[in-house]
CHARMM internal coordinates of N, CA and C (Angstrom, degrees):
IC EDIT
DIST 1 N 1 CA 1.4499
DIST 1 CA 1 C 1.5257
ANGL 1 N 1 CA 1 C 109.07
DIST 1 C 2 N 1.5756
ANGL 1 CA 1 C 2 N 114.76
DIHE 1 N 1 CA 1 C 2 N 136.54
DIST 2 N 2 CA 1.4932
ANGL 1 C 2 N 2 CA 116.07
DIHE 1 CA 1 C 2 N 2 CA -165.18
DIST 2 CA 2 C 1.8784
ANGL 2 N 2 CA 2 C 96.47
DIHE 1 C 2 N 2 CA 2 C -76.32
DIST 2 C 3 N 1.5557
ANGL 2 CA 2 C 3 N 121.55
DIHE 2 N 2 CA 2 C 3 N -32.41
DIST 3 N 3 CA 1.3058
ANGL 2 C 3 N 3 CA 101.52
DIHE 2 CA 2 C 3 N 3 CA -147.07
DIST 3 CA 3 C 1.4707
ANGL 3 N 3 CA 3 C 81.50
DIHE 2 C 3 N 3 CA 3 C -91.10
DIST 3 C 4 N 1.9312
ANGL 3 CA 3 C 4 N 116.90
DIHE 3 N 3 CA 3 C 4 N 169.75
DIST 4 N 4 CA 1.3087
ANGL 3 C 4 N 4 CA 105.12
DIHE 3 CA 3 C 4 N 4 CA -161.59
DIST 4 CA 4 C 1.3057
ANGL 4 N 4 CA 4 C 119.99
DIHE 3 C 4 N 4 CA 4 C 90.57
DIST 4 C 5 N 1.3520
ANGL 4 CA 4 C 5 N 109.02
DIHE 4 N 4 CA 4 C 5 N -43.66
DIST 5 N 5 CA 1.6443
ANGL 4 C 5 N 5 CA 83.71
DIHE 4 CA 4 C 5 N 5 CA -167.83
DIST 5 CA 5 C 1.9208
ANGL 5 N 5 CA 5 C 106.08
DIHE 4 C 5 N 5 CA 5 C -101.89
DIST 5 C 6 N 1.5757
ANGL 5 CA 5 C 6 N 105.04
DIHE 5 N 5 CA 5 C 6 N -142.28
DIST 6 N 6 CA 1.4517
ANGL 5 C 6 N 6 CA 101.21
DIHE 5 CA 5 C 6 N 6 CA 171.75
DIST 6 CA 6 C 1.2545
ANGL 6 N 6 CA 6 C 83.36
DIHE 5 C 6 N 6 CA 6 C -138.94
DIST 6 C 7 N 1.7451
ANGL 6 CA 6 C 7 N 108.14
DIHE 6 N 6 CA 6 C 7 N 134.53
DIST 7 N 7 CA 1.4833
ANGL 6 C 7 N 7 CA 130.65
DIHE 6 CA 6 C 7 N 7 CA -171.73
DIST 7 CA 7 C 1.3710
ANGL 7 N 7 CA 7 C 99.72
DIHE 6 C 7 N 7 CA 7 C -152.76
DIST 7 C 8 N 1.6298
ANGL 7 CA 7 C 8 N 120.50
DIHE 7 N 7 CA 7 C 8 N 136.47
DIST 8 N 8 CA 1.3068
ANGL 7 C 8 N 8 CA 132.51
DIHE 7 CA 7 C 8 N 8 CA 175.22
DIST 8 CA 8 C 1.8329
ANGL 8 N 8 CA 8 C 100.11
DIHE 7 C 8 N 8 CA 8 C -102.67
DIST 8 C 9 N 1.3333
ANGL 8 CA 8 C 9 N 121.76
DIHE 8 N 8 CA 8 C 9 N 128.65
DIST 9 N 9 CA 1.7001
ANGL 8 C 9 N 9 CA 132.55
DIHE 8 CA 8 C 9 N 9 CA -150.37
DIST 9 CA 9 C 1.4088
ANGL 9 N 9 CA 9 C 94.77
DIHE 8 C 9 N 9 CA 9 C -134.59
DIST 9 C 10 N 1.5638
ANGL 9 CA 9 C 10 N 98.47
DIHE 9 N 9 CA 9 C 10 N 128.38
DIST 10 N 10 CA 1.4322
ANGL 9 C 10 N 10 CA 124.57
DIHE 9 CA 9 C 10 N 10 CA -152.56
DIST 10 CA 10 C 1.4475
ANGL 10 N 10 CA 10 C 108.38
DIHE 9 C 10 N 10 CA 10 C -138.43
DIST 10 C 11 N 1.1153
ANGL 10 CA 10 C 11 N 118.78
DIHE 10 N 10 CA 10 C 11 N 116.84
DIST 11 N 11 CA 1.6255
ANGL 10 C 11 N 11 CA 117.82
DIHE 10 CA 10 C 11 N 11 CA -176.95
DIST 11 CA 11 C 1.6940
ANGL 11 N 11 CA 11 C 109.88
DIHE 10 C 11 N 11 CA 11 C -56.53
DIST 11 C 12 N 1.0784
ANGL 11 CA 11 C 12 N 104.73
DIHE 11 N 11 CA 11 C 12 N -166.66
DIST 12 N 12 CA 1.4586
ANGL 11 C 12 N 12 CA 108.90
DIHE 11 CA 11 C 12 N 12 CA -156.83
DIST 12 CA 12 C 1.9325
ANGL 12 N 12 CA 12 C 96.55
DIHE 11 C 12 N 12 CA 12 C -96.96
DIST 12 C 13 N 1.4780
ANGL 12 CA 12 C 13 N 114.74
DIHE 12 N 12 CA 12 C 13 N -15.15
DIST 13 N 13 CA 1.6719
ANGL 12 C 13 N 13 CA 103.28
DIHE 12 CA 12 C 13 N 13 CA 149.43
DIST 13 CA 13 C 1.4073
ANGL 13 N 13 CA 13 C 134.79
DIHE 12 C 13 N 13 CA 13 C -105.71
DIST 13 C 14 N 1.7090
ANGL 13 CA 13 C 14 N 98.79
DIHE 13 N 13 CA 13 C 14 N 34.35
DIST 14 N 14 CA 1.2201
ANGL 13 C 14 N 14 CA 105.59
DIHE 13 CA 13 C 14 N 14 CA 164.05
DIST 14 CA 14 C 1.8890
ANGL 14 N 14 CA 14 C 99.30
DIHE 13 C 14 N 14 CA 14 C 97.32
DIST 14 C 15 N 1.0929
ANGL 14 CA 14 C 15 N 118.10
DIHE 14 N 14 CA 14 C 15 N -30.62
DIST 15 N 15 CA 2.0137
ANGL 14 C 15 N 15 CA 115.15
DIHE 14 CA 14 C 15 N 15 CA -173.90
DIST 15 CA 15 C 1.5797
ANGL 15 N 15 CA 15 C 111.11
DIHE 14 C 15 N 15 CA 15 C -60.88
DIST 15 C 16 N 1.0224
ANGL 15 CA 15 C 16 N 106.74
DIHE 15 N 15 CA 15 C 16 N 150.67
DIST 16 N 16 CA 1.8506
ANGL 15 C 16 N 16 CA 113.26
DIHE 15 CA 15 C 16 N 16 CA -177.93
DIST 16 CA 16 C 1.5930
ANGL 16 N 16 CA 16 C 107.97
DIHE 15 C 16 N 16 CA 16 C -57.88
DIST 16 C 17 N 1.3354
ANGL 16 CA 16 C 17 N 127.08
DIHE 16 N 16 CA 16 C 17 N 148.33
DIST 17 N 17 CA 1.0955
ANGL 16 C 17 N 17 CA 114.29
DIHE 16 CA 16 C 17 N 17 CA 153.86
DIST 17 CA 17 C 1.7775
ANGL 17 N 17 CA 17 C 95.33
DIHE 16 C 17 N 17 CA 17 C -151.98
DIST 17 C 18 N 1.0503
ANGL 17 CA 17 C 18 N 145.52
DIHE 17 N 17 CA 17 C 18 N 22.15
DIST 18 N 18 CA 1.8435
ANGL 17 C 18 N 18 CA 134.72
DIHE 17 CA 17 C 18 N 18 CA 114.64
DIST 18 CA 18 C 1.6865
ANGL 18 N 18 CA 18 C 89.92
DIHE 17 C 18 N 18 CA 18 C 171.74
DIST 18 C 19 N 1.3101
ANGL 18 CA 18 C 19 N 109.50
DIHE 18 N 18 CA 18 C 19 N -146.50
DIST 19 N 19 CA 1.2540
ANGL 18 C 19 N 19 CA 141.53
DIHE 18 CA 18 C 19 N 19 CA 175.25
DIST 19 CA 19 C 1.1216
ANGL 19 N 19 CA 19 C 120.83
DIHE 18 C 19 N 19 CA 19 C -123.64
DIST 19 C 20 N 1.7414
ANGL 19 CA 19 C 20 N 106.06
DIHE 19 N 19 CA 19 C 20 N 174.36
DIST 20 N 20 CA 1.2866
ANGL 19 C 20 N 20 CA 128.46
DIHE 19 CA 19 C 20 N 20 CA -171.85
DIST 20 CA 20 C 1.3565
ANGL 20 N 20 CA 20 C 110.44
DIHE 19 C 20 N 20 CA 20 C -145.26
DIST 20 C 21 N 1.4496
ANGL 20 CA 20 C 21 N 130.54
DIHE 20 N 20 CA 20 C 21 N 101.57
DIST 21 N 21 CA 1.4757
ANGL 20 C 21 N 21 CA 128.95
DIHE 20 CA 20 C 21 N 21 CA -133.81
DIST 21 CA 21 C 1.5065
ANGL 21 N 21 CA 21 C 95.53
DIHE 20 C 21 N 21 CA 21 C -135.35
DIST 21 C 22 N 1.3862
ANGL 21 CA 21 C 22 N 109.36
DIHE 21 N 21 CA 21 C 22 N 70.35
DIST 22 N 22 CA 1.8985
ANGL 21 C 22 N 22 CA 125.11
DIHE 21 CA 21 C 22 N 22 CA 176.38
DIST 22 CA 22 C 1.8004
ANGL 22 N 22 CA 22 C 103.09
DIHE 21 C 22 N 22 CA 22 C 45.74
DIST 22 C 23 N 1.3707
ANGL 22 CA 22 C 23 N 117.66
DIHE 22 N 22 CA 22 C 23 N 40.27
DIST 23 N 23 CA 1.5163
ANGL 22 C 23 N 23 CA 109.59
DIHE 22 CA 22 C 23 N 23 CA 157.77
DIST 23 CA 23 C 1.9095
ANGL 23 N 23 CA 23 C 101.45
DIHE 22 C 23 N 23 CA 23 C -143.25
DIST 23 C 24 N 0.7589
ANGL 23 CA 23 C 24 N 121.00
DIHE 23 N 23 CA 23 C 24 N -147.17
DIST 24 N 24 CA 1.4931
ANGL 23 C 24 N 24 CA 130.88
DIHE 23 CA 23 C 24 N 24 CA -146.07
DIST 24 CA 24 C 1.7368
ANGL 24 N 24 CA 24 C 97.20
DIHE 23 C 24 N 24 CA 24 C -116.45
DIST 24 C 25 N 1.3162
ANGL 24 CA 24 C 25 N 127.96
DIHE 24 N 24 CA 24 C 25 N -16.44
DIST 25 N 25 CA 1.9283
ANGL 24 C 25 N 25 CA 118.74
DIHE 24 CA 24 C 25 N 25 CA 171.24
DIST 25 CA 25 C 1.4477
ANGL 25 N 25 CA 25 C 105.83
DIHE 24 C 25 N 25 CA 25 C -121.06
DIST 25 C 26 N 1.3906
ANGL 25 CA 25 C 26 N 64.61
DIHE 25 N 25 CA 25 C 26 N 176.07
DIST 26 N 26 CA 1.5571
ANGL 25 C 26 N 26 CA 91.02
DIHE 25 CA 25 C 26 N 26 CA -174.13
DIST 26 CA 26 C 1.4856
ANGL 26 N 26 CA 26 C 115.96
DIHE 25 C 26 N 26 CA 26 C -84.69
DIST 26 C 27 N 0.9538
ANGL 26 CA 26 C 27 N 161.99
DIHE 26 N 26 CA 26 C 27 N 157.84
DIST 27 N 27 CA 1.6558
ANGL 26 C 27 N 27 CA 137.95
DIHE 26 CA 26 C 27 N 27 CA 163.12
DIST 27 CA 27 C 1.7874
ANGL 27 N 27 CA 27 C 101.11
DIHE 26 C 27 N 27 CA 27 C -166.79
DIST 27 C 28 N 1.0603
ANGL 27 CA 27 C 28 N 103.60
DIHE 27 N 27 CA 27 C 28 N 159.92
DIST 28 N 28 CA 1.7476
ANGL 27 C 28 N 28 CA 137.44
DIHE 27 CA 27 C 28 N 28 CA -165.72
DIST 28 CA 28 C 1.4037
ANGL 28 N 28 CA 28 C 104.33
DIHE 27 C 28 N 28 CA 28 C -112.38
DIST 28 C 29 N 1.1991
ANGL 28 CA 28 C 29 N 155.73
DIHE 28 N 28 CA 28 C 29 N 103.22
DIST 29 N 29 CA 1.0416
ANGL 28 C 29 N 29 CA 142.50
DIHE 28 CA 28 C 29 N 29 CA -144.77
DIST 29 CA 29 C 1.5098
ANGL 29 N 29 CA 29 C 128.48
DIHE 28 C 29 N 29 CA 29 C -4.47
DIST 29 C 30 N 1.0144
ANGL 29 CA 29 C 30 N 142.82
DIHE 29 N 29 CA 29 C 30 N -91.55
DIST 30 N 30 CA 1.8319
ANGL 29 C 30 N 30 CA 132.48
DIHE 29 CA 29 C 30 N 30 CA 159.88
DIST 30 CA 30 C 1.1833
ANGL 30 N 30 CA 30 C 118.98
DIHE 29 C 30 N 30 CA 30 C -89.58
DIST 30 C 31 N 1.6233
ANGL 30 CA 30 C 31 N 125.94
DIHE 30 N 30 CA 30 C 31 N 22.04
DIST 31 N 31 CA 0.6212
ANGL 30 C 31 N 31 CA 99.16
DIHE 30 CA 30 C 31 N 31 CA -156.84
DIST 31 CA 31 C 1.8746
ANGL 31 N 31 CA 31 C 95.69
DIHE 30 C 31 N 31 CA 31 C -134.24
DIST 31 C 32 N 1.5068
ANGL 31 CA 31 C 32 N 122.24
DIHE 31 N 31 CA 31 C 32 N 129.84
DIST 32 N 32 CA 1.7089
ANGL 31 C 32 N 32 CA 123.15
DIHE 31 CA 31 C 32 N 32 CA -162.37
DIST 32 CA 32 C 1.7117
ANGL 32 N 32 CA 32 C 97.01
DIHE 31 C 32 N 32 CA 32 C -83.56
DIST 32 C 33 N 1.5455
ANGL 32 CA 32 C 33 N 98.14
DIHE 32 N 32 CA 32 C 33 N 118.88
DIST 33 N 33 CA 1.2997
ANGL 32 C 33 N 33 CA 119.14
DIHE 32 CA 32 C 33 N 33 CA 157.21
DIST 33 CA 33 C 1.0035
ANGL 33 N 33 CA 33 C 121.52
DIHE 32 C 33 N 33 CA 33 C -72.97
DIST 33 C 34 N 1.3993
ANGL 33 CA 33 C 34 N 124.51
DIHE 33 N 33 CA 33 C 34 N -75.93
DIST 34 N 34 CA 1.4877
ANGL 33 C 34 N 34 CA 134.95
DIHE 33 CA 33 C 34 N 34 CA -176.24
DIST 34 CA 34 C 1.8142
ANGL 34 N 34 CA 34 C 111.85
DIHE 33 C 34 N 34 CA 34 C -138.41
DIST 34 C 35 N 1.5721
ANGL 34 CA 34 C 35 N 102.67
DIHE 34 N 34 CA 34 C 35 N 147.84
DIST 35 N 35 CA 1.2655
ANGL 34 C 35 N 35 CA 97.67
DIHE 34 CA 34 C 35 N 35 CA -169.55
DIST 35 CA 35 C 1.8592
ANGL 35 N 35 CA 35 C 84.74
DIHE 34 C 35 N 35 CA 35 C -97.26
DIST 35 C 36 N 1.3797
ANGL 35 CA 35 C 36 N 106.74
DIHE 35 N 35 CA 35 C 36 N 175.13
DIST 36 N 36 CA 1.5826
ANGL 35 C 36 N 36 CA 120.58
DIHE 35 CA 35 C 36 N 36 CA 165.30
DIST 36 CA 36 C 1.9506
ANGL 36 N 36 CA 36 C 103.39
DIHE 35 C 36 N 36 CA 36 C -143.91
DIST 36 C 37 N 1.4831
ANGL 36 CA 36 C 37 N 95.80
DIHE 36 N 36 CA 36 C 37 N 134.63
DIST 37 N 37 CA 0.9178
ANGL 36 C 37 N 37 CA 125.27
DIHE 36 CA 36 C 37 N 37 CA -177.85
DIST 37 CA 37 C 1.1901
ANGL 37 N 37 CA 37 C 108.76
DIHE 36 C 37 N 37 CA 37 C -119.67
DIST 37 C 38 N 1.1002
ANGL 37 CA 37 C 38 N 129.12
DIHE 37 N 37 CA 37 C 38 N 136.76
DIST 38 N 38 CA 1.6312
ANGL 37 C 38 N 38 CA 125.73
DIHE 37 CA 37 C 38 N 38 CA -170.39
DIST 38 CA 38 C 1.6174
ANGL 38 N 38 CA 38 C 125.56
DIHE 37 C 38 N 38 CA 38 C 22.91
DIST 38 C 39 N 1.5691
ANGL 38 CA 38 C 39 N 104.65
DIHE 38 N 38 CA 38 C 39 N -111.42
DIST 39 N 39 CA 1.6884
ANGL 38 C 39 N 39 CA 100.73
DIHE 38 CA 38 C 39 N 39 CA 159.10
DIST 39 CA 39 C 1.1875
ANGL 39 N 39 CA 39 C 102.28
DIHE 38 C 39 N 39 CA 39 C -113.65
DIST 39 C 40 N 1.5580
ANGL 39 CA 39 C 40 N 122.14
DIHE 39 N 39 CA 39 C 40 N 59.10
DIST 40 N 40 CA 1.5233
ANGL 39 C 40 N 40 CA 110.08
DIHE 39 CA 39 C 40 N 40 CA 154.16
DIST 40 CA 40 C 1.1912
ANGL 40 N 40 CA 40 C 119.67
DIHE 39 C 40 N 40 CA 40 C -150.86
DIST 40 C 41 N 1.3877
ANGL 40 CA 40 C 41 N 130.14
DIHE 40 N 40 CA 40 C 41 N 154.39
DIST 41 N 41 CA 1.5982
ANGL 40 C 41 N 41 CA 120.64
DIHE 40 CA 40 C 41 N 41 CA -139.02
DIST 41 CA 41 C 1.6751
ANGL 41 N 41 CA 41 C 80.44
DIHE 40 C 41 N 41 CA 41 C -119.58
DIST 41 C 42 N 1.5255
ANGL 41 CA 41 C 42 N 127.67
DIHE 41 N 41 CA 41 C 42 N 128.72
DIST 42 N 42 CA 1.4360
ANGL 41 C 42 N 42 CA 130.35
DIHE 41 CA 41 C 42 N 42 CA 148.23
DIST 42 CA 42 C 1.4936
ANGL 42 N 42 CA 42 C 137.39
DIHE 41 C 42 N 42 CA 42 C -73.88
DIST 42 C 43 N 0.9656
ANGL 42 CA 42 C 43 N 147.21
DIHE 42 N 42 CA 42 C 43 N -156.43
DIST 43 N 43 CA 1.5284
ANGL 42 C 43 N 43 CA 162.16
DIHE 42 CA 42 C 43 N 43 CA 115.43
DIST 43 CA 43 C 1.3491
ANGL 43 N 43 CA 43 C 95.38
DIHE 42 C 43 N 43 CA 43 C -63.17
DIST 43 C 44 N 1.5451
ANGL 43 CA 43 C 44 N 108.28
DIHE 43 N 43 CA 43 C 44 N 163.47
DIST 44 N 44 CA 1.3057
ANGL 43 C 44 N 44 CA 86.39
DIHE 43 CA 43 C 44 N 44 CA 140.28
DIST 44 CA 44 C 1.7546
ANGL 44 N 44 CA 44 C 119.00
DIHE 43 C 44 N 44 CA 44 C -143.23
DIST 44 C 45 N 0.8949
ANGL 44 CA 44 C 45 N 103.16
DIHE 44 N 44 CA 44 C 45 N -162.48
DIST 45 N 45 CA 1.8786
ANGL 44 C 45 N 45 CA 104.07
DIHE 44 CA 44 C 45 N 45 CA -178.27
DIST 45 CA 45 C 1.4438
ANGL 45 N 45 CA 45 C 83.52
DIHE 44 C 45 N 45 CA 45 C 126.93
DIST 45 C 46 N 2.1383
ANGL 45 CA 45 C 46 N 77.29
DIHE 45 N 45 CA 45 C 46 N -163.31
DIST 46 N 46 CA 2.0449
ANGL 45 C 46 N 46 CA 88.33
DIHE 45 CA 45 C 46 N 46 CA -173.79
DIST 46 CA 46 C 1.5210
ANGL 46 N 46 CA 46 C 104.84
DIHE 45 C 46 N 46 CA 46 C -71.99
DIST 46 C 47 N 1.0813
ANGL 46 CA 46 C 47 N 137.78
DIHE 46 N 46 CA 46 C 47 N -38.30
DIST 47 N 47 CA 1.1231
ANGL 46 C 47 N 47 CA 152.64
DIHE 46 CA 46 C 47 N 47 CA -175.09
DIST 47 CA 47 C 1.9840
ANGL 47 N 47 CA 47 C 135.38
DIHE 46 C 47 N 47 CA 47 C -76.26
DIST 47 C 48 N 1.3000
ANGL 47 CA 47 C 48 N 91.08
DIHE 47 N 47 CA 47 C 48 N 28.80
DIST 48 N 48 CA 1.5816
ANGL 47 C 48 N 48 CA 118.86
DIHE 47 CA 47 C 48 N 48 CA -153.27
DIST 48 CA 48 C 1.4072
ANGL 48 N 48 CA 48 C 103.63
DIHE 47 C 48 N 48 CA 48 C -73.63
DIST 48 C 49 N 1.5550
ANGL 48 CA 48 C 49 N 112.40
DIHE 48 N 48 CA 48 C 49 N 116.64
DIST 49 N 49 CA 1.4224
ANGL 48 C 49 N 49 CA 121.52
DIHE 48 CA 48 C 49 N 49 CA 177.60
DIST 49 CA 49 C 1.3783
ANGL 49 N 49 CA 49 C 130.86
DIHE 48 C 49 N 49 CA 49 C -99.79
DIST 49 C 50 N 0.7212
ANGL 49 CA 49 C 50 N 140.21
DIHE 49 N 49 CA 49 C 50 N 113.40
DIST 50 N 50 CA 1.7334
ANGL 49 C 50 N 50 CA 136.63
DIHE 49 CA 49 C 50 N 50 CA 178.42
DIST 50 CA 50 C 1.2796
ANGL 50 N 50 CA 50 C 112.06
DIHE 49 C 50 N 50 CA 50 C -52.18
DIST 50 C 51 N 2.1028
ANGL 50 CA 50 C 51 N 88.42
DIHE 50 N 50 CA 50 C 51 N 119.11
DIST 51 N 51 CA 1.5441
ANGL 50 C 51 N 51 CA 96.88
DIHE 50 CA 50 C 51 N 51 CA 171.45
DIST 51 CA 51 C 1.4070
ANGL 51 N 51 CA 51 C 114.81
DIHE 50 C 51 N 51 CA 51 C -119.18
DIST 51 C 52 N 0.7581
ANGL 51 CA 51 C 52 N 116.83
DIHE 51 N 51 CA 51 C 52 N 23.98
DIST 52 N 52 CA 1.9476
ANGL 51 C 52 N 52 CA 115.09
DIHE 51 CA 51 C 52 N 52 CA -171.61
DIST 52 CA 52 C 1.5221
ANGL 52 N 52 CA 52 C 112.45
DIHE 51 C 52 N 52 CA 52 C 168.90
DIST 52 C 53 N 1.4464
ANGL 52 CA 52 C 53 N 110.67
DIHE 52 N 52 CA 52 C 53 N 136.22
DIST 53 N 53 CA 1.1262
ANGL 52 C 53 N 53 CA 101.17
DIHE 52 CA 52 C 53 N 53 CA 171.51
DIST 53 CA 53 C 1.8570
ANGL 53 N 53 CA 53 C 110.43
DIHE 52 C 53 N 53 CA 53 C -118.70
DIST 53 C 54 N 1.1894
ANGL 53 CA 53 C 54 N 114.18
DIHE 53 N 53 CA 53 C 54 N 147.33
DIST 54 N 54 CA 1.4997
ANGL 53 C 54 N 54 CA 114.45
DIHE 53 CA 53 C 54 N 54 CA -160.97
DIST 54 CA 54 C 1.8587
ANGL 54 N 54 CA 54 C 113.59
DIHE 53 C 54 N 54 CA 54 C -83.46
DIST 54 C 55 N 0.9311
ANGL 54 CA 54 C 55 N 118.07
DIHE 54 N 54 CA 54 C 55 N 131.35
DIST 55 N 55 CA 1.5942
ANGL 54 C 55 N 55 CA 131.95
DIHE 54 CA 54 C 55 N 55 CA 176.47
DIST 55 CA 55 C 1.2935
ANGL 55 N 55 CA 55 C 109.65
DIHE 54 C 55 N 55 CA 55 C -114.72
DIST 55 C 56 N 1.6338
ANGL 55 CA 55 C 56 N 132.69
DIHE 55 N 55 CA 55 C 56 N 71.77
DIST 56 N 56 CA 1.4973
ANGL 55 C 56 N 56 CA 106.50
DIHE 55 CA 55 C 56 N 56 CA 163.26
DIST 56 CA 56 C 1.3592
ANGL 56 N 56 CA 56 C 98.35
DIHE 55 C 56 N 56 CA 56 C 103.63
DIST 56 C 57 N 1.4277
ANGL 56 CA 56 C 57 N 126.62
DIHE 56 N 56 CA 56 C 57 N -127.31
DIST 57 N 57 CA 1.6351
ANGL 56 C 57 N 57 CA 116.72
DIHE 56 CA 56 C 57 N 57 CA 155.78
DIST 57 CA 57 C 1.2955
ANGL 57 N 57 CA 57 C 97.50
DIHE 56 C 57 N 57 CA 57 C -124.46
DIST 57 C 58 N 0.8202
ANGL 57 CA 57 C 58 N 141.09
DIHE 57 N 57 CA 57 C 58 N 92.07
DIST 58 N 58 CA 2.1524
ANGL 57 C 58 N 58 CA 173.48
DIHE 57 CA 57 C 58 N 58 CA 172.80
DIST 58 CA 58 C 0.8830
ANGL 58 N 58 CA 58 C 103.40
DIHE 57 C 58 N 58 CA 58 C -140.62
DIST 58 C 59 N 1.3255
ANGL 58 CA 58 C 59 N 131.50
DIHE 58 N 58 CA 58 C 59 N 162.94
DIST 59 N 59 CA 0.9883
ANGL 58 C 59 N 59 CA 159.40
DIHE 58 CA 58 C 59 N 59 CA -159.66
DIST 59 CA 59 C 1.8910
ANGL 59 N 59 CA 59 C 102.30
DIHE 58 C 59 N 59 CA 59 C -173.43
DIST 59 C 60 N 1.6170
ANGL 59 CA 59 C 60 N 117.99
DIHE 59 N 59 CA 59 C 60 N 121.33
DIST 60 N 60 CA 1.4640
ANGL 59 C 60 N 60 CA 113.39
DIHE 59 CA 59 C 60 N 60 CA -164.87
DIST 60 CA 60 C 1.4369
ANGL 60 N 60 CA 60 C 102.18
DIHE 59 C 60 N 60 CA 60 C -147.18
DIST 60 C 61 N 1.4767
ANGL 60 CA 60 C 61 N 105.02
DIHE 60 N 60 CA 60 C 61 N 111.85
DIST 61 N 61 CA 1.6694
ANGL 60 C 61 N 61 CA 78.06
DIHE 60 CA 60 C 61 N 61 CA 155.66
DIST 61 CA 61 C 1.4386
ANGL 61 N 61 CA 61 C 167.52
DIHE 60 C 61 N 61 CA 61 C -45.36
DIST 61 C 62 N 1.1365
ANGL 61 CA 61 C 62 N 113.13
DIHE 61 N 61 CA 61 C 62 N 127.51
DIST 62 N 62 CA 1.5978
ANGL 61 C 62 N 62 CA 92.34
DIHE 61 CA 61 C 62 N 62 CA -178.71
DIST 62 CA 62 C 1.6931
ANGL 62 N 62 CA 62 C 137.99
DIHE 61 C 62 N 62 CA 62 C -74.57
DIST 62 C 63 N 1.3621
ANGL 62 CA 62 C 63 N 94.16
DIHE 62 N 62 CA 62 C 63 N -16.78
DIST 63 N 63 CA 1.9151
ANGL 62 C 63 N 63 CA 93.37
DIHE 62 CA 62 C 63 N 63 CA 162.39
DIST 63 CA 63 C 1.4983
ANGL 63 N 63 CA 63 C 106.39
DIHE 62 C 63 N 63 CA 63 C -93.33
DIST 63 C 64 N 1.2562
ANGL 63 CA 63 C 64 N 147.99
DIHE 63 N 63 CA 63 C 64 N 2.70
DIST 64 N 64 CA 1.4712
ANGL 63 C 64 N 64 CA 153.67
DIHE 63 CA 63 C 64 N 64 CA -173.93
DIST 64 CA 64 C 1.0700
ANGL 64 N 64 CA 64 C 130.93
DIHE 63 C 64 N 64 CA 64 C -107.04
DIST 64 C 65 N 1.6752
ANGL 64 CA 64 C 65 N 97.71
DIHE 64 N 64 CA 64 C 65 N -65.51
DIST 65 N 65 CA 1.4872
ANGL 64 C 65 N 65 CA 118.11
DIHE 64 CA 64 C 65 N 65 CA 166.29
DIST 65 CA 65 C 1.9016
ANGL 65 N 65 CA 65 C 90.64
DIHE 64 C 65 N 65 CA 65 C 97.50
DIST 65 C 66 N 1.2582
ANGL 65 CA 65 C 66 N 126.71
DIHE 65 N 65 CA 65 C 66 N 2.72
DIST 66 N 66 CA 1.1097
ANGL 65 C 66 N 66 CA 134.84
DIHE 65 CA 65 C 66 N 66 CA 162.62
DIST 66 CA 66 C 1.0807
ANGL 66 N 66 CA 66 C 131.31
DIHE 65 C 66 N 66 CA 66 C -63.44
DIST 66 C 67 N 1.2819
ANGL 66 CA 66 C 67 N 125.54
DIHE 66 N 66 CA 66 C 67 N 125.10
DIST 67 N 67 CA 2.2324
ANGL 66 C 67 N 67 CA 133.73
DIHE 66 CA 66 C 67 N 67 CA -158.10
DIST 67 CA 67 C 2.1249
ANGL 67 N 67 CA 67 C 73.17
DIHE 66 C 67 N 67 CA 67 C -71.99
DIST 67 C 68 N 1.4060
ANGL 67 CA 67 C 68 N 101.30
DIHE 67 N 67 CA 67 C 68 N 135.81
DIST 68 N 68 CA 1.2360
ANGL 67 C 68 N 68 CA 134.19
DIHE 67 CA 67 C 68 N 68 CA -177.62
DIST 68 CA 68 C 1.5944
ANGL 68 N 68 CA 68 C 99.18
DIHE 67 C 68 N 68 CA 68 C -114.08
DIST 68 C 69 N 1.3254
ANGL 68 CA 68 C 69 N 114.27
DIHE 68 N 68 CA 68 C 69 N -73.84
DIST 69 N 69 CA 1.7295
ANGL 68 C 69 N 69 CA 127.49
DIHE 68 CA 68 C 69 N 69 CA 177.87
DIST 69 CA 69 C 1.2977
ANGL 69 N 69 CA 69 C 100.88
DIHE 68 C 69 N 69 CA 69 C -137.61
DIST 69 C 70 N 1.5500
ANGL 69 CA 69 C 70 N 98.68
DIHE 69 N 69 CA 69 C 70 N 162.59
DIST 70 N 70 CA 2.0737
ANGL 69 C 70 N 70 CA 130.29
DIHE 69 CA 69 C 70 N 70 CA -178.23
DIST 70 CA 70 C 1.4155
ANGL 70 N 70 CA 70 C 92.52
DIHE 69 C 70 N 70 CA 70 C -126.28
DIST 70 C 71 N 1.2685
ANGL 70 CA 70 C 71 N 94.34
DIHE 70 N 70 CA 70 C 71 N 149.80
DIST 71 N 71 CA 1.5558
ANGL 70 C 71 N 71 CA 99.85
DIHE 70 CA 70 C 71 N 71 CA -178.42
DIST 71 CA 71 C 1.5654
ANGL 71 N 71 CA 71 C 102.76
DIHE 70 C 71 N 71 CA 71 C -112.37
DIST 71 C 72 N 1.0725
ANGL 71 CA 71 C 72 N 155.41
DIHE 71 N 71 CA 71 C 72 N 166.86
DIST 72 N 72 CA 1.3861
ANGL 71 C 72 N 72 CA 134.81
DIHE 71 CA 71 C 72 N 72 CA -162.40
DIST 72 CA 72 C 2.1446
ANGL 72 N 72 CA 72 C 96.27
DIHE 71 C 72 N 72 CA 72 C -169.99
DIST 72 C 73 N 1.3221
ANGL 72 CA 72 C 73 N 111.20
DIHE 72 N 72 CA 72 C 73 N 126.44
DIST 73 N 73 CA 1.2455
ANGL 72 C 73 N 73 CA 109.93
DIHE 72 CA 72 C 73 N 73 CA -137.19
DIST 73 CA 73 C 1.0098
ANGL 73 N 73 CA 73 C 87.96
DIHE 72 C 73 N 73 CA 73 C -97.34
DIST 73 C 74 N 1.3484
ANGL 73 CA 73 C 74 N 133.18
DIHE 73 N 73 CA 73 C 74 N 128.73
DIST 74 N 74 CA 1.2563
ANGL 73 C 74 N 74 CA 153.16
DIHE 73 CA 73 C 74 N 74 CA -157.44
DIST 74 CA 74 C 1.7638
ANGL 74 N 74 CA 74 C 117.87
DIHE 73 C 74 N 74 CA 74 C -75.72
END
COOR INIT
IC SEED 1 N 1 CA 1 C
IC BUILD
């Protein structure tokens, strides 16, 4: 399971885009990218949209089916 652990998160050509440091988001130095909820990755705020749902360490869209983020084990 991605949330929980410590994972360095990598777009789908491989470039940084933050961590995941044994709690439930994603974040860039202080700053929250995306939350994850089970296998599915949000926005976040009040207004939090679903962008990916997780396979393994993938990250895929759900209208696409397109690698979104890799999770890469720290």
């Amino acid at each position: 399971m991605i949330e929980n652990g410590e994972w360095n998160v990598v777009d789908a050509s491989g470039a940084p885009v933050g961590r995941v440091d044994g709690d439930e988001f994603i974040r860039q130095g202080a700053n929250l990218l995306y939350r994850i909820d089970g296998d599915e990755i949000y926005t976040v705020g009040s207004n939090a949209q679903l962008v990916a749902t997780i396979d393994g360490e993938t990250a895929r869209s759900p209208q696409t089916g397109q690698v979104v983020l890799r999770f890469l084990r720290d």
